[in-house]
C-alpha atoms as one frame of an Amber mdcrd trajectory, in Angstrom:
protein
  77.103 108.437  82.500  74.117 106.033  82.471  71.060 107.137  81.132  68.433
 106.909  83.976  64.913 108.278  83.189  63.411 107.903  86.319  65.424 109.865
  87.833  64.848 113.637  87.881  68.147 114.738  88.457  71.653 113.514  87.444
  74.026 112.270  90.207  77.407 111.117  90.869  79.136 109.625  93.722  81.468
 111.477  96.607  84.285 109.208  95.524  84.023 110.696  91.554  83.445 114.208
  92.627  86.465 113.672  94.648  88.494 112.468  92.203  87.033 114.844  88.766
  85.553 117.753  90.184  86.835 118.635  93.312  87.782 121.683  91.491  84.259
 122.933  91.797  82.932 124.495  94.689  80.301 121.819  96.480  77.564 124.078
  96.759  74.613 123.309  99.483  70.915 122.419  98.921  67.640 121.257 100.849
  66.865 118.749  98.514  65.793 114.611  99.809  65.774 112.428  97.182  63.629
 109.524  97.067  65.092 106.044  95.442  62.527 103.528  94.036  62.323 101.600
  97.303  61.047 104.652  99.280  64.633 104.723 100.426  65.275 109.185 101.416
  68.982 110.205 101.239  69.866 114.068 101.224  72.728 114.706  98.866  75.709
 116.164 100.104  75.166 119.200  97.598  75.639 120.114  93.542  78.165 121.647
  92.228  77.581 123.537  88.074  79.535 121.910  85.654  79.760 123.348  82.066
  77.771 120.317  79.724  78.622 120.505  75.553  76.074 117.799  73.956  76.239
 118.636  70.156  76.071 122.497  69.594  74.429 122.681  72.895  76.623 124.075
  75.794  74.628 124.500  79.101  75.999 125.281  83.174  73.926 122.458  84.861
  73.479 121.243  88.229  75.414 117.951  89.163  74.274 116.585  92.597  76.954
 114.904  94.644  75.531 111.134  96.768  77.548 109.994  99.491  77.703 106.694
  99.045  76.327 106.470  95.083  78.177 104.295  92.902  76.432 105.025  89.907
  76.674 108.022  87.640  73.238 109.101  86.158  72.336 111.296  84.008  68.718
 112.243  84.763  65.480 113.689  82.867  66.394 117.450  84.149  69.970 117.332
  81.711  68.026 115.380  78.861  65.186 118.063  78.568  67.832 120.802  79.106
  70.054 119.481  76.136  67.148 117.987  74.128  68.326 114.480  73.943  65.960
 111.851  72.993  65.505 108.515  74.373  64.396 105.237  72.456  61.254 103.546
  73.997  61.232 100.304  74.312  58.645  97.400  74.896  59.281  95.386  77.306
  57.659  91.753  77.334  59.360  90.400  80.927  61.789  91.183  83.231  64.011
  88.970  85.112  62.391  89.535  88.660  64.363  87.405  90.974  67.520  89.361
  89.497  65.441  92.615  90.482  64.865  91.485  94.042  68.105  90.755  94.470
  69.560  94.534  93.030  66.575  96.137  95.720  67.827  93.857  98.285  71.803
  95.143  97.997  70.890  98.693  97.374  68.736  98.591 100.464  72.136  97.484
 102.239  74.090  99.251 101.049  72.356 103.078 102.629  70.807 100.885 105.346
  74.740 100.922 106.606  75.909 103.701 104.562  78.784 104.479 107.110  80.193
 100.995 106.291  80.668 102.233 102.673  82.234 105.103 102.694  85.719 104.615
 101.962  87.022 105.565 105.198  89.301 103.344 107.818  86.897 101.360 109.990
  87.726 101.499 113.900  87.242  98.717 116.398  84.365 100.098 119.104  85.272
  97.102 121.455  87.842  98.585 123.587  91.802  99.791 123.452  94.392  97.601
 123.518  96.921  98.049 125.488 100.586  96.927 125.330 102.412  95.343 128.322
 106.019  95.594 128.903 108.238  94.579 131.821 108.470  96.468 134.705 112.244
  97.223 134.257 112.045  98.099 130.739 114.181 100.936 129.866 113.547 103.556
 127.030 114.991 102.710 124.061 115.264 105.662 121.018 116.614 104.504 117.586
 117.778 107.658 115.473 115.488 107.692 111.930 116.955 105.906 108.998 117.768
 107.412 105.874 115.445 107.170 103.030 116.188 106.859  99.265 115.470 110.151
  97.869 113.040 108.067  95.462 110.694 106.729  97.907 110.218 109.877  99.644
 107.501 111.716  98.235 105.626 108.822  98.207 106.090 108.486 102.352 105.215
 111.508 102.118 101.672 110.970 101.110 101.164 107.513 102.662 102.100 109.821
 106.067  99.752 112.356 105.367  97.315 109.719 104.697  97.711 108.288 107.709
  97.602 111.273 109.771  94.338 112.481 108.243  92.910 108.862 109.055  93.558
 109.294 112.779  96.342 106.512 112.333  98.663 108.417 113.686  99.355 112.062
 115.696 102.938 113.954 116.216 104.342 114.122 119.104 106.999 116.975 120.467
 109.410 114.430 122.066 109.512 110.612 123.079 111.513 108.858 125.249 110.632
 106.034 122.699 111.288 106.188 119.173 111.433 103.569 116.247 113.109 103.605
 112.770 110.696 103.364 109.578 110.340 100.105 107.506 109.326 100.711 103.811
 107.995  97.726 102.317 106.750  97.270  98.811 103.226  95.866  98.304 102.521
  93.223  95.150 100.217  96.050  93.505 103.130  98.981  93.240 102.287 100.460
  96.638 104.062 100.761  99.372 102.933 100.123 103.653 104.557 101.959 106.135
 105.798  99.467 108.458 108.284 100.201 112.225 111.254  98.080 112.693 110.099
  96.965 116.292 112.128  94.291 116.705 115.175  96.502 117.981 112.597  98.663
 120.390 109.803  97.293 121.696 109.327  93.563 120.795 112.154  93.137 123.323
 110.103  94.290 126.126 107.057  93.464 125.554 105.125  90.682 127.784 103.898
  87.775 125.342 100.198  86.802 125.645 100.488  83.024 126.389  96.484  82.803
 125.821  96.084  79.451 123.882  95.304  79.869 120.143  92.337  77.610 119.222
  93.140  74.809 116.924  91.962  73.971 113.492  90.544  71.316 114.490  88.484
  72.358 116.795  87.507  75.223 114.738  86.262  73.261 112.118  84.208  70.563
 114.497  81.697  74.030 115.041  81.080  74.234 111.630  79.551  71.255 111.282
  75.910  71.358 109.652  76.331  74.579 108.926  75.181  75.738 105.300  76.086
  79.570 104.945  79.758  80.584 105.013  81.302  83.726 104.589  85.061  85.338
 105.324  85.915  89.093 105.822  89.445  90.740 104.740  89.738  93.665 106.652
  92.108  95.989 104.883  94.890  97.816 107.359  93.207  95.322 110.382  95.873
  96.871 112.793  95.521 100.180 112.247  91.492  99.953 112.905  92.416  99.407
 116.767  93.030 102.168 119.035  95.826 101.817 121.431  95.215 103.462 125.250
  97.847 105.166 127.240 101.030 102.523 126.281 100.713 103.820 122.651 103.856
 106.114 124.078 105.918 103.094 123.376 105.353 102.757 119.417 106.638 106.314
 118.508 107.995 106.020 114.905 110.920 108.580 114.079 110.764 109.625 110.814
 113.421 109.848 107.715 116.443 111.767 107.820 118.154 113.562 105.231
């Protein structure tokens, strides 16, 4: 924990109570708090956590922030465990450095929904799949799975479902085999072999794709540049009504 005297109470994120003590009951309260930039946010509630500093051993409140990323420990848990601070004098500070740390924290709860961990969602319509007119249903029996990889389908499924990314379905006309593919960090995506269902029908968008070129001619005399990576940029769009036709059919035994 950092040490953080001007702040009255100590504080940890949603992510670390998530993760450490999401064993503890999250435990409501009417509290705002105020950040140095006149910035209000009203935790999402403490929970009591058992402290041991020394021969001190104390049940103190622990207040859970949304979108924190810093764990403090405040003047309420020093006084209650006696801890002392060192003072320090301090000839100058490195203000531009300081304008810059105000100026990201204020971004960061300006747009606090942007930060919390969750799968985004495009808000700029559905898209929608178009197939030919005489397409006929096509259902592929599920594939069977290496007992290995299971549990951890498992998850990325449940996962998935919690995210909205997917819903059941009692039956399908449609149905697709599951792809597992292994990702360069030791995970793994879940992926629909498409090729033998759907691709085959589909009608293929024949708007032209800008080129580089041309692309790059707009750029000119500008100064600022910046990219995004959207992580899972598919599964942030909503499909409407055709989304009957990507029905996955899950591992058999």
């Amino acid at each position: 924990m950092e040490i953080d005297t001007g702040s009255a109470l100590s504080c940890i994120s949603k992510a670390t109570y998530e993760d450490t003590f999401n064993h503890l009951p999250l435990l409501p309260c009417d509290l705002a708090l105020t950040f140095y930039d006149g910035t209000k946010i009203k935790p999402l509630g403490y929970c009591e956590v058992n402290v041991t500093y020394g021969r001190s051993s104390k049940v103190l409140d622990l207040y859970v922030i949304n979108n924190g990323t810093t764990t403090l420990l405040g003047r309420h848990w020093l006084s209650e465990l006696d801890i002392s601070v060192p003072k320090f004098n301090v000839n100058r500070l490195n203000e531009s450095a300081m304008n810059v740390s105000y100026a990201v924290n204020e971004l960061f709860f300006s747009y606090a929904e942007l930060f919390d961990g969750g799968l985004g969602r495009f808000t700029g319509g559905r898209a929608r799949l178009a197939v030919h007119a005489d397409a006929a249903p096509v259902f592929c029996r599920a594939r069977p799975l290496p007992y290995a990889l299971r549990e951890r389908v498992d998850v990325e499924l449940d996962a998935m479902l919690r995210a909205g990314v997917i819903e059941p379905v009692e039956c399908s006309d449609w149905a697709t085999p599951l792809v597992i593919v292994n990702k360069s960090d030791g995970a793994i995506r879940i992926c629909a072999d498409y090729k033998v269902t759907l691709n085959r029908v589909l009608s293929v968008d024949k708007y032209p794709v800008p080129k580089i070129d041309d692309l790059l001619s707009q750029l000119g005399g500008s100064k600022f540049f910046s990219k995004i990576d959207l992580s899972q940029a598919y599964n942030q769009i909503e499909l409407d009504a055709t989304k009957k036709y990507t029905v996955i059919n899950l591992f058999s035994a």
